[in-house]
N, C-alpha and C positions, 0 to 999 in steps of 0.2 A: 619250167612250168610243170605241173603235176598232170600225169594222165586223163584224160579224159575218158569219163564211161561209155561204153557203147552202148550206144541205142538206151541212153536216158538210165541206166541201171548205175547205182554205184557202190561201191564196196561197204560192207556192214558196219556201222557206225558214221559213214559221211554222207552226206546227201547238201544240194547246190545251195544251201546255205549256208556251209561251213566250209565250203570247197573257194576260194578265190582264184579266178582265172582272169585274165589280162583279155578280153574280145578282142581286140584289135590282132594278137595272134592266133586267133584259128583260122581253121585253114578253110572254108567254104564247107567242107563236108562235115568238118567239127559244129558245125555251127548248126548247120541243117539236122544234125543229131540229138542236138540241145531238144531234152522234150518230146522227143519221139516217141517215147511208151506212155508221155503223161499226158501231152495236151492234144486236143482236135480243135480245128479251129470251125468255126459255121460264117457261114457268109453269103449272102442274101445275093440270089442271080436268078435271070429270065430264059425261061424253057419254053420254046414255041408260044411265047406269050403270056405263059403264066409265072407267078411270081415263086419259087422253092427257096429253099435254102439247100445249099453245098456243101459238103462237113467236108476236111482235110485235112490229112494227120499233119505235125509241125513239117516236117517235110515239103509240104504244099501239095502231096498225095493226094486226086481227090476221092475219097473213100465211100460217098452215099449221096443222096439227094432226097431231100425230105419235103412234104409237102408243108410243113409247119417249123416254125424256129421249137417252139414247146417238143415237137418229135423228135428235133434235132439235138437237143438235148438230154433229153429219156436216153436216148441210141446212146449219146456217147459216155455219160454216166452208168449205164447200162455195163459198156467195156470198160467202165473202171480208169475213165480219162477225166479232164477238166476240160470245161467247154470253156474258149477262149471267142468273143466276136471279131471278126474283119469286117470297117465300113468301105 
């Protein structure tokens, strides 16, 4: 199996569309790496009542809380991620 990049970086000229890896061999933390500098995911939760959104790096990190899905995504295009949803 070819190396895997750390923390979503990968060597000049390859990037995860010319890279084939086998998922079923990584190892939990390979996996949880997948995506770590590129995607945030937002995911709609309830805060003393009111409705936010949750941004969290792939990781499942959770990294802000936003009054709005629209702000939640501004923030993470902002960092230069892909907004990914979780229902």
């Amino acid at each position: 199996m070819a190396n895997l990049p750390t923390r979503g970086k990968f060597p000049e000229g390859q990037s995860p569309m010319n890279e084939m890896v086998r998922i079923g061999t990584l190892s939990p933390q390979d996996l949880m790496a997948l995506g770590l500098e590129q995607i945030a995911y937002i995911k709609p939760v309830e805060i003393e009542g009111d409705a936010v959104f949750a941004v969290h790096a792939a990781d499942g990190t959770q990294i802000a809380i936003m009054k709005s899905r629209d702000s939640a995504e501004v923030a993470i295009r902002h960092h230069d991620l892909e907004a990914m949803s979780v229902h």
